[in-house]
C-alpha positions as a Markdown table, in Angstrom:
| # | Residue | x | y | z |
|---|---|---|---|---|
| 1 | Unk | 56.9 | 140.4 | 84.9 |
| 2 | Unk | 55.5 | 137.4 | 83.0 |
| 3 | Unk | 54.9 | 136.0 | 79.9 |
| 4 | Unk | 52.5 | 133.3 | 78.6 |
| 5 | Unk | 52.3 | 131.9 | 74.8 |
| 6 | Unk | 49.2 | 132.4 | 73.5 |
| 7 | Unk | 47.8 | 130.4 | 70.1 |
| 8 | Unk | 45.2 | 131.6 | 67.9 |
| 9 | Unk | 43.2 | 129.5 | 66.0 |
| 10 | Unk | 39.4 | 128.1 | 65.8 |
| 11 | Unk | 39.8 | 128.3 | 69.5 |
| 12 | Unk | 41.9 | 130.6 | 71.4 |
| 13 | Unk | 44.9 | 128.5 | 73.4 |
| 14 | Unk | 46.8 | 130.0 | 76.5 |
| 15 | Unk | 49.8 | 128.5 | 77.9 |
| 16 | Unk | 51.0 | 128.6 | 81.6 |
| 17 | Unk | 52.0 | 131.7 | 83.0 |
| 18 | Unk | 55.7 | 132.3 | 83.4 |
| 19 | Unk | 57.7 | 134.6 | 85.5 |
| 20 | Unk | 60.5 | 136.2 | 83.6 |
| 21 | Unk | 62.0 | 139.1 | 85.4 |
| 22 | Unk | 60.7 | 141.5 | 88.8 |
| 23 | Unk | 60.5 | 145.0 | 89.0 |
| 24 | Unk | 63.1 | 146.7 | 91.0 |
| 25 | Unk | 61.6 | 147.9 | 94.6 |
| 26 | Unk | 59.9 | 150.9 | 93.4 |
| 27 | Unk | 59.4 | 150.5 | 89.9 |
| 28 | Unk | 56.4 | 151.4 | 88.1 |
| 29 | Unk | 56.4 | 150.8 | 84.5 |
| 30 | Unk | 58.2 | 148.4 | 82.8 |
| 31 | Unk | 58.5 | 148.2 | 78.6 |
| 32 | Unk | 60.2 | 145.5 | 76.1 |
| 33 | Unk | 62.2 | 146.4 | 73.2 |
| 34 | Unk | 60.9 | 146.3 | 69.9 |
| 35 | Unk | 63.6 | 142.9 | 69.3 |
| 36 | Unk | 62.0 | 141.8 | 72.9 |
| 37 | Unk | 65.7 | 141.1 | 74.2 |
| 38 | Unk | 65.6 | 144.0 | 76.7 |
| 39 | Unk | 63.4 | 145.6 | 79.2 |
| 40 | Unk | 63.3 | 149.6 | 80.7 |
| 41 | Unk | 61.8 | 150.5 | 83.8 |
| 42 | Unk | 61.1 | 153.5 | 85.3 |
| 43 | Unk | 62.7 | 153.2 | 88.4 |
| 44 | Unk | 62.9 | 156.4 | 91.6 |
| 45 | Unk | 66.6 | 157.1 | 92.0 |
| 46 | Unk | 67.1 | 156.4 | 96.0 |
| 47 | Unk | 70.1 | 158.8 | 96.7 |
| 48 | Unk | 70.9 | 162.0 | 96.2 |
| 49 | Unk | 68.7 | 164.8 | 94.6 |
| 50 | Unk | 68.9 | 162.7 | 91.5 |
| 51 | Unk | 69.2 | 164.3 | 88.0 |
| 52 | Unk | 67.8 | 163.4 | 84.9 |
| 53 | Unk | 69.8 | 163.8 | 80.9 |
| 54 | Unk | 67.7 | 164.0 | 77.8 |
| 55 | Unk | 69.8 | 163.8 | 74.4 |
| 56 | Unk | 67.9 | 165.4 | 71.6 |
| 57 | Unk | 68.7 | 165.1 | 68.0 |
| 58 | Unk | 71.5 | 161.8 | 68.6 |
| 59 | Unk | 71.1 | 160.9 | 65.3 |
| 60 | Unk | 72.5 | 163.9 | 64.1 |
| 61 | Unk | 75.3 | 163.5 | 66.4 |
| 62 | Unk | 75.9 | 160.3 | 64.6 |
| 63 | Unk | 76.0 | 161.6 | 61.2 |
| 64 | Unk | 78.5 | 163.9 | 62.3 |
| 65 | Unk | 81.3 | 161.4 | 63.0 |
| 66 | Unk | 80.7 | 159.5 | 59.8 |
């Protein structure tokens, strides 16, 4: 993954490309959070049969405990 800075402007300015992270072997998407301080990959599991959680409604879950 890289990043370059990029200045707008009466003419359009690029900086130099950097390299900030790689991809674990295998990985084919990559995103930033929204505060750009982490990234999620999608990434195939390599043992196993693998299994996958999904947690609907957490902020509900949340509320409760208040």
């Amino acid at each position: 993954m890289m990043r370059v800075d990029v200045e707008s402007g009466p003419t359009l300015r690029v900086g130099t490309p950097q390299t900030v992270g790689l991809l674990p072997p295998g990985g084919s998407r990559a995103d930033i959070t929204p505060d750009r301080q982490r990234f999620l990959a999608l990434v195939p599991d390599q043992s196993g049969t693998g299994s996958i959680t999904l947690v609907q409604n957490w902020r509900a879950a949340l509320e409760e405990k208040r």
